[in-house]
C-alpha positions, -999 to 999 in steps of 0.1 A, spaced: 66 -370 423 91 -376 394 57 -370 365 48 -339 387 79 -322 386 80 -328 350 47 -315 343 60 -287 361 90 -286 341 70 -289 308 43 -260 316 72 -239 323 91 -246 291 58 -237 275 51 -207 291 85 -193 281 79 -201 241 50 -184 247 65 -155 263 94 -155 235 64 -155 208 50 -129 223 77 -102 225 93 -112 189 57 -105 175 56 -72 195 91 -64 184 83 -69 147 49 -49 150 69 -21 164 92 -21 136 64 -18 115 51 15 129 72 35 110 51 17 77 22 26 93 26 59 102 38 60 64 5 47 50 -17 67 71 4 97 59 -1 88 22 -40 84 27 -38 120 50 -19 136 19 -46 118 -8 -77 137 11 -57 170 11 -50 172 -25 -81 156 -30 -93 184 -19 -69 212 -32 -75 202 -68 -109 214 -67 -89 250 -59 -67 245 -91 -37 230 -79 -41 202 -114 -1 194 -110 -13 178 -78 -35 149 -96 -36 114 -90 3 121 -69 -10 95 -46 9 59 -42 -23 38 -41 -3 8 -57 24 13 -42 9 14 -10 -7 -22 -18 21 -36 -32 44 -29 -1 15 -36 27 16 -71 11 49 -77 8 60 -67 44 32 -60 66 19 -88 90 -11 -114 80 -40 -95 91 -23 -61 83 -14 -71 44 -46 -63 32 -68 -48 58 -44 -16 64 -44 -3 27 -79 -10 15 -95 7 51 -74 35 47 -82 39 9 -119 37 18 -117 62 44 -99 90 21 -127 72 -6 -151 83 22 -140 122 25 -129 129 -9 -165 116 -24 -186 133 4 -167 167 -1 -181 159 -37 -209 150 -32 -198 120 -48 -214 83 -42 -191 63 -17 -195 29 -38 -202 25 -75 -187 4 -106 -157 23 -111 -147 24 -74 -150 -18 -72 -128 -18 -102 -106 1 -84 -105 -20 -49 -101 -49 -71 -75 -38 -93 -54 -25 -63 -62 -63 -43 -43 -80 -76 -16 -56 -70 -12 -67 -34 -16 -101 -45 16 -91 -62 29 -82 -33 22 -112 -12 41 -135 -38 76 -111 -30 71 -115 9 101 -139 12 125 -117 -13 108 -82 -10 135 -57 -15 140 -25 -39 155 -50 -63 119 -67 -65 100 -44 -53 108 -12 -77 104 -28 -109 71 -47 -93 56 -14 -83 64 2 -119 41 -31 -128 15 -26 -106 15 11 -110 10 9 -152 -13 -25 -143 -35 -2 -121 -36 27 -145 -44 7 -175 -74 -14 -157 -87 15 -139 -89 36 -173 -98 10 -200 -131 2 -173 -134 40 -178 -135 34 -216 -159 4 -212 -184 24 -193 -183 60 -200 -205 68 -231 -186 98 -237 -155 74 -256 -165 57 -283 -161 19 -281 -128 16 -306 -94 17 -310 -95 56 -310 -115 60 -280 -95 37 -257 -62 54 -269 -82 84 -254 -91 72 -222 -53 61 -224 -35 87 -232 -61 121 -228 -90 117 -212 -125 135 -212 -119 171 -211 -154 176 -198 -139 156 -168 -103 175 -160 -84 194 -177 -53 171 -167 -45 144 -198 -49 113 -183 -12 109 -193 -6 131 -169 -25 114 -143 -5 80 -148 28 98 -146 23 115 -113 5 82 -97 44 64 -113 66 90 -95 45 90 -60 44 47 -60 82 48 -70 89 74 -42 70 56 -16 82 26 -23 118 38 -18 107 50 14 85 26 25 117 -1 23 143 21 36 124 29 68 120 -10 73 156 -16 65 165 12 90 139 -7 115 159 -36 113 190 -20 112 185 -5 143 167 -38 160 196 -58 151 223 -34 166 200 -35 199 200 -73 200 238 -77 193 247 -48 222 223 -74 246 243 -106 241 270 -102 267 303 -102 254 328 -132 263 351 -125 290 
């Protein structure tokens, strides 16, 4: 009778962790949806001037936090989320942006790309126990230059239209093709800096605020001391 009731006893204890486990991974999912809702955003706003440069709008190009958005997924989301979230939602705006085009969906320069952006989350994943602006702003202007210069000097590499020197990669660095854009690729790399800066900023105040607000909850539920 005595084991019994200790079984009993045992299976309950369990069954409570369990339950505890539970609600504090649903609590700190729900204090990621603001992240998100903030990623999804940035991917929704990358298709729409995506699509409004082809109308002129050049002061628009390459504003889209793509390390940033890696950089930050790793660093705070969740396992599964850390990489998963960014890369899907950079392949779905991949996906509209290149069939509005008429662009293909996978080549050499869009691999170089997914890699380049997974080294940044790597980043990411090694500031997961101190992430913070103090880490994170001068990581992202890292990753964001990083990014830039892989993406551009593949560009160089491949593109027969640079010549394969010193004066050809300062090109793909610094101007660009003009058959390609009439934006410098200087121009490019400063507006993807500002938009991963910005987003970082706001991608760690909204989970400081989360956590603000989930700690206030959890000190008004401890009942006070009579």
């Amino acid at each position: 009778m005595f084991e019994m009731r200790t079984r009993d006893a045992f299976h309950r204890d369990a069954a409570a962790v369990n339950a505890d486990c539970i609600s504090c991974r649903t609590d700190r999912f729900l204090l990621m949806i603001p992240a998100f809702l903030l990623v999804f955003s940035a991917a929704a706003y990358r298709i729409t001037t995506g699509l409004l440069i082809h109308s002129g709008a050049t002061w628009l190009s390459n504003f889209t936090p793509l390390a940033a958005i890696a950089l930050c997924s790793a660093a705070y989301f969740p396992g599964k989320y850390k990489f998963s979230v960014p890369l899907v939602t950079l392949f779905i705006s991949d996906a509209v942006i290149n069939f509005r085009y008429g662009a293909p969906l996978l080549d050499s320069q869009i691999v170089v790309r997914y890699v380049a952006l997974a080294v940044v989350g790597c980043a990411g994943l090694l500031l997961q126990n101190r992430a913070s602006l103090k880490t994170l702003l001068p990581a992202c202007i890292v990753g964001s230059t990083f990014f830039y210069a892989i993406t551009n000097m593949f560009s160089w590499l491949s593109d027969p239209g640079y010549t394969k020197n010193l004066a050809g990669l300062i090109q793909a660095l610094t101007t660009g093709l003009p058959s390609y854009s009439a934006t410098p690729s200087w121009m490019f790399f400063r507006n993807s800096l500002i938009s991963d800066l910005l987003f970082t900023l706001v991608f760690v105040l909204s989970i400081n605020l989360g956590r603000s607000a989930e700690g206030s909850r959890a000190r008004a539920a401890v009942p006070r001391a009579a």
